[in-house]
N, C-alpha and C positions, 0 to 999 in steps of 0.2 A: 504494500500500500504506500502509496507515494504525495497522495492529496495532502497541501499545506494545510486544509482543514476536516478539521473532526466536527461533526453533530452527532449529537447525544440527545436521544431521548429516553424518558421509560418505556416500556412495553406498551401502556395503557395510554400513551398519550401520540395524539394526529395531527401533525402540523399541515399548515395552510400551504396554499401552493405558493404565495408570496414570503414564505420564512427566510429561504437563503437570498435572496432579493433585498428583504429587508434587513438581513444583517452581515451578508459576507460582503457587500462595498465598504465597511467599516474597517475590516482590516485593510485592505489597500489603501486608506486615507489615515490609518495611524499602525505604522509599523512595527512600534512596539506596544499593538492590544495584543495581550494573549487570552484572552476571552470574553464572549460576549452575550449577555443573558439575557432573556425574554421572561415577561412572568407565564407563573403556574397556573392555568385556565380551566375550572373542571365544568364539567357540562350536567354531572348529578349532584347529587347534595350529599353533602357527609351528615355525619349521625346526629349534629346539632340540627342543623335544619330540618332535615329526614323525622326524627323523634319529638323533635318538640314543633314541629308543623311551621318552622320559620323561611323556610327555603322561600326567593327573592324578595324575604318582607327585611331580612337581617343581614347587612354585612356579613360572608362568608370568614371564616377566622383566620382563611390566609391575608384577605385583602389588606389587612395592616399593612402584613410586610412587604406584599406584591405592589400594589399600589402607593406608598407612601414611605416607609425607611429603606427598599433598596433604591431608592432616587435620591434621598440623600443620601445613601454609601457614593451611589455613582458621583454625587457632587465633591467628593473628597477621593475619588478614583480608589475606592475600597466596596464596589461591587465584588460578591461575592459567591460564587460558582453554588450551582440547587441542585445540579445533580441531571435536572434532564432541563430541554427546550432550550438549547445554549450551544455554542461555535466554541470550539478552544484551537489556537495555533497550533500547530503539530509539533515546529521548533520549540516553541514553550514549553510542550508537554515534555520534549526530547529532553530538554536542557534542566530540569524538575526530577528525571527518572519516570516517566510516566505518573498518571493516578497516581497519588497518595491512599498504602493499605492500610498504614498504620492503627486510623481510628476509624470508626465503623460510621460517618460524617467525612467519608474521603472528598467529598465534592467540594464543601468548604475548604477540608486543609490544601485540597492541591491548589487553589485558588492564592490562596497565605502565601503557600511555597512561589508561584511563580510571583505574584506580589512582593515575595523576600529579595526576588533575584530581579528588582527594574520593570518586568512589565506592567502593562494598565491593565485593567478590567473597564467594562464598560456595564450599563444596563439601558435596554430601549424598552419602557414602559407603554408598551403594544403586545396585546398576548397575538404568537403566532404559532398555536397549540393550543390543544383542549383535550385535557383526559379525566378520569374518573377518579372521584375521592373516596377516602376510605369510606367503607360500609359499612361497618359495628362500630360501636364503641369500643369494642377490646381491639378491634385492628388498628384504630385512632389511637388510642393510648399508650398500643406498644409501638407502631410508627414513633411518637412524643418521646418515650422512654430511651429511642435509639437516637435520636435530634440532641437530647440535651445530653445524654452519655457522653457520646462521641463532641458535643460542642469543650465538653470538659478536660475530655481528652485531648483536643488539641491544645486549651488552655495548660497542660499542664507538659507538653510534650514541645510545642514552639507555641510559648506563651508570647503575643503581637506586643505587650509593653517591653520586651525585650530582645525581641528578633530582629536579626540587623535587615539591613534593607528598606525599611518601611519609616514613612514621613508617621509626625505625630499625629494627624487627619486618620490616619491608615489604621495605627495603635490604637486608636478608641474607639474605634467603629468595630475591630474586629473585638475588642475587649469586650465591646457590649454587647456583644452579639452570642458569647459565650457565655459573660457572667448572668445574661436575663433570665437563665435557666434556675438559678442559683435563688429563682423565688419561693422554693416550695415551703422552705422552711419559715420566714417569714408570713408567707400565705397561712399556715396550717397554725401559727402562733396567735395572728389575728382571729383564730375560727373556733379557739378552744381557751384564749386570753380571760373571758367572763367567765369560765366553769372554775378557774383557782380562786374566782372570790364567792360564787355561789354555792358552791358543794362544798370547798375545803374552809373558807372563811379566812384565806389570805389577801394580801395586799396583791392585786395584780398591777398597778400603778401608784405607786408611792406617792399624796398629797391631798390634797380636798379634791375632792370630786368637782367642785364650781368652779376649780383652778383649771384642771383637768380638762375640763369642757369648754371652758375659757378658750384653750391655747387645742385642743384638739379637732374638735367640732369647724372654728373658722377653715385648720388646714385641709380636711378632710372634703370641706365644700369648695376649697379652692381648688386643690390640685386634681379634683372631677370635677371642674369646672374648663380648668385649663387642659390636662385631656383632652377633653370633649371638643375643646374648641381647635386643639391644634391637627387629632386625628378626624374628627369630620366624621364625615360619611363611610369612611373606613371602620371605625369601631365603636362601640356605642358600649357607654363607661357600664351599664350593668349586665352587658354578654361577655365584657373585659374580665367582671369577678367569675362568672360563668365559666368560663375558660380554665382558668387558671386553677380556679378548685375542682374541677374535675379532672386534670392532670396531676397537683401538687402532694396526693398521697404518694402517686407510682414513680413520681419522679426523683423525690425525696431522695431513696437510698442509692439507686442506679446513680448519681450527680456526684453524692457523697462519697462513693464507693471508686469511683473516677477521677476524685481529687486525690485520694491516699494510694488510687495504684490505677494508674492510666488502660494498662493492661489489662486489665480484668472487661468482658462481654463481647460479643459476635456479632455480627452482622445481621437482619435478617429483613428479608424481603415481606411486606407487607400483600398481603393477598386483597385479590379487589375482582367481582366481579359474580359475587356471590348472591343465593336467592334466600328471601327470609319467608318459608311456608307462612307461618303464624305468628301473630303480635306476640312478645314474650317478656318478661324480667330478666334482664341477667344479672341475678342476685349474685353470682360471685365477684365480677367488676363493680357493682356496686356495693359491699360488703365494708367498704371504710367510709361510705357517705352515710350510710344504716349507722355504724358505731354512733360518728360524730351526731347522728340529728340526733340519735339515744340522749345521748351524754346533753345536749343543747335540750330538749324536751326535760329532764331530771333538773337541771339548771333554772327552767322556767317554773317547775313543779314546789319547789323550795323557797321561790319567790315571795310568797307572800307569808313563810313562816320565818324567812328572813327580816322580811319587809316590817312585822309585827312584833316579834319575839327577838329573834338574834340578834339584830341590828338595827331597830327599833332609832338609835338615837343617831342613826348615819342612812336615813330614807334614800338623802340624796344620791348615795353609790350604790344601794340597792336598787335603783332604777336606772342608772344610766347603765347600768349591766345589765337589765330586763331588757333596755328597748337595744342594746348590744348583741343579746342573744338572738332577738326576735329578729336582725337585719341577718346574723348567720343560718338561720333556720331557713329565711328564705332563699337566701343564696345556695348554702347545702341541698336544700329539697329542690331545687330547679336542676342542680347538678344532679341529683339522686333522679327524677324525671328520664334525663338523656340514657337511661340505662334502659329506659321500655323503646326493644327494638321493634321498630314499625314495621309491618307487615312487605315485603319483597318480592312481588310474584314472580318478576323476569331477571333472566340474569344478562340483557340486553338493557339499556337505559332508553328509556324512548324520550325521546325530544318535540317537542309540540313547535313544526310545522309548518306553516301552511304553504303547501308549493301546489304549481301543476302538475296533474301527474296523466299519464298514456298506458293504459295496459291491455296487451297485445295477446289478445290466445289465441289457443291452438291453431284455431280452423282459420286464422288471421285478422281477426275481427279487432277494430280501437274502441277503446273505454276508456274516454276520458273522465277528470275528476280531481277533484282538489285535495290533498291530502292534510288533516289535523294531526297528525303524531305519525314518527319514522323512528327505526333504529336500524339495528346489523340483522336484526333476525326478525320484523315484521313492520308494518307499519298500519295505521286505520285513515280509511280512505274514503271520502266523502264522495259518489256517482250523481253525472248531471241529468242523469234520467234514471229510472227502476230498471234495474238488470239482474236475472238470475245466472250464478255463474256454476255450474259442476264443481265438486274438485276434483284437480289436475286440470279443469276446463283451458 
């Protein structure tokens, strides 16, 4: 193979006839890109959407980063390689050792590496692909589980604040990019924060409560204020907690386990394409949202014997940890929600349509007709007159 350029796709993803059009004149007008990325475009709904019935009423959970932080990586030339729907130079890859195996997130690190050694990256914020998102929630999870693994792993293997090569623009962008995984722990502290003053009767913040609420409550309404305003239409500050507490159980140890020995977990390819016969629970992915509502429900249950008895002469922190609870319960139960897998009948995705369509049988006859939904294995087809057809006709 001799081609200056490689494209990469996954399996499940179809680029448009205009992809290399739209991105291989880029390397001829800057010689040292060594790669050049498209966002990730899926055409079904993953398990948020799918399960909790939000599909095109909610930002998708890539669009943050598709639409909106990898355009400022590209504006500090710290785009960074996804893996598929993307041009890499072949020189670049040569001069790197090919792919990066190291961490099971080789897309990103090979990207670092050639970034270590001078070239640019690029990102053109045009999807020119469309593939299929995960299906379950346990394939979402453990896809997540292998995203932030492997992100740690290259933090901890060519950590970007200290890898030569790379401008400080480069150093922060790839830092963050690793360290955002590094939220679970902080996540799951917020979610369980109110249970050490309401079950155990400790101090979970040290001061007056009026103090407390004083200097918390303004920041809490600012900084999902300011979110909101800067991610847009991209993400919507309460699918943002959504998110993150339904990963921050699974993530937790794999992240942690990743800092102390890089080495440690495998690769593994995420399956897609799968049929769900019947609506179901899956109690065992959900099995840490169950604990945590427990404990948050026992927490609310104690309330007013707190509220009377225990703590009688401190109301104030007995409530601002009720209505604390009550914001986690909701959050955990819409997370515990996304575990009812919605019913799957095809393992083809249909897409809604509407084209002209011509269909030609046997004996030669045209039947024309418009069609409302198409996929790889069927479509449903709207006829401009009553036509009775055999099958095989």
């Amino acid at each position: 193979m001799t081609s200056p350029l490689v494209a990469i796709f996954d399996c499940d993803h179809v680029p448009t006839r205009s992809f290399l059009q739209v991105t291989a004149g880029w390397f001829l007008k800057d010689r040292k890109l060594g790669m050049l990325q498209t966002p990730h475009h899926f055409y079904s709904p993953d398990p948020f959407e799918r399960n909790l019935g939000s599909y095109r009423t909610v930002p998708n959970e890539g669009e943050l980063f598709y639409r909106l932080l990898q355009d400022g990586n590209d504006l500090w030339n710290a785009t960074f390689f996804c893996g598929s729907c993307a041009v890499l130079r072949r020189s670049a890859l040569d001069e790197i050792g090919g792919i990066a195996v190291e961490t099971v997130t080789e897309d990103a690190h090979t990207s670092l590496r050639m970034q270590m050694r001078g070239w640019n990256t690029a990102y053109i914020n045009r999807p020119q692909a469309a593939g299929l998102a995960t299906e379950s929630l346990s394939a979402h999870v453990g896809q997540r589980i292998r995203w932030a693994r492997g992100m740690i792993q290259i933090l901890r293997t060519d950590n970007p604040l200290f890898a030569r090569g790379l401008k400080l623009a480069q150093r922060l962008c790839y830092f963050n990019a690793m360290v955002h995984f590094l939220y679970a722990l902080p996540r799951l502290i917020f979610l369980t924060a109110p249970l050490v003053y309401m079950l155990f009767g400790l101090r979970n913040i040290p001061g007056l409560w009026i103090t407390i609420a004083a200097y918390a409550i303004p920041h809490l309404v600012l900084s999902t204020l300011t979110n909101s305003r800067l991610q847009g239409k991209y993400r919507y500050s309460f699918w943002n907690e959504i998110y993150e507490t339904v990963l921050a159980p699974y993530i937790l140890g794999p992240t942690l386990l990743a800092l102390a020995n890089p080495k440690l977990g495998k690769f593994n390819v995420t399956a897609k394409g799968g049929v769900v016969k019947n609506r179901y629970f899956d109690k065992t992915i959900a099995r840490p949202y169950g604990v945590m509502l427990l404990f948050n429900y026992l927490g609310l249950a104690v309330a007013p014997w707190r509220f009377f008895v225990l703590n009688a002469d401190h109301k104030g922190a007995v409530l601002m940890n009720v209505f604390w609870i009550i914001f986690n319960c909701v959050i955990i139960g819409t997370a515990n929600s996304v575990a009812v897998e919605a019913q799957q009948r095809r393992g083809s995705v249909r897409l809604n349509r509407s084209m002209i369509v011509s269909i030609r049988t046997l004996n030669g006859a045209a039947i024309s007709g418009i069609s409302s939904d198409l996929s790889l294995g069927g479509g449903a087809i709207s006829l401009e007159q009553a036509t009775t057809l055999e099958q095989g006709a």
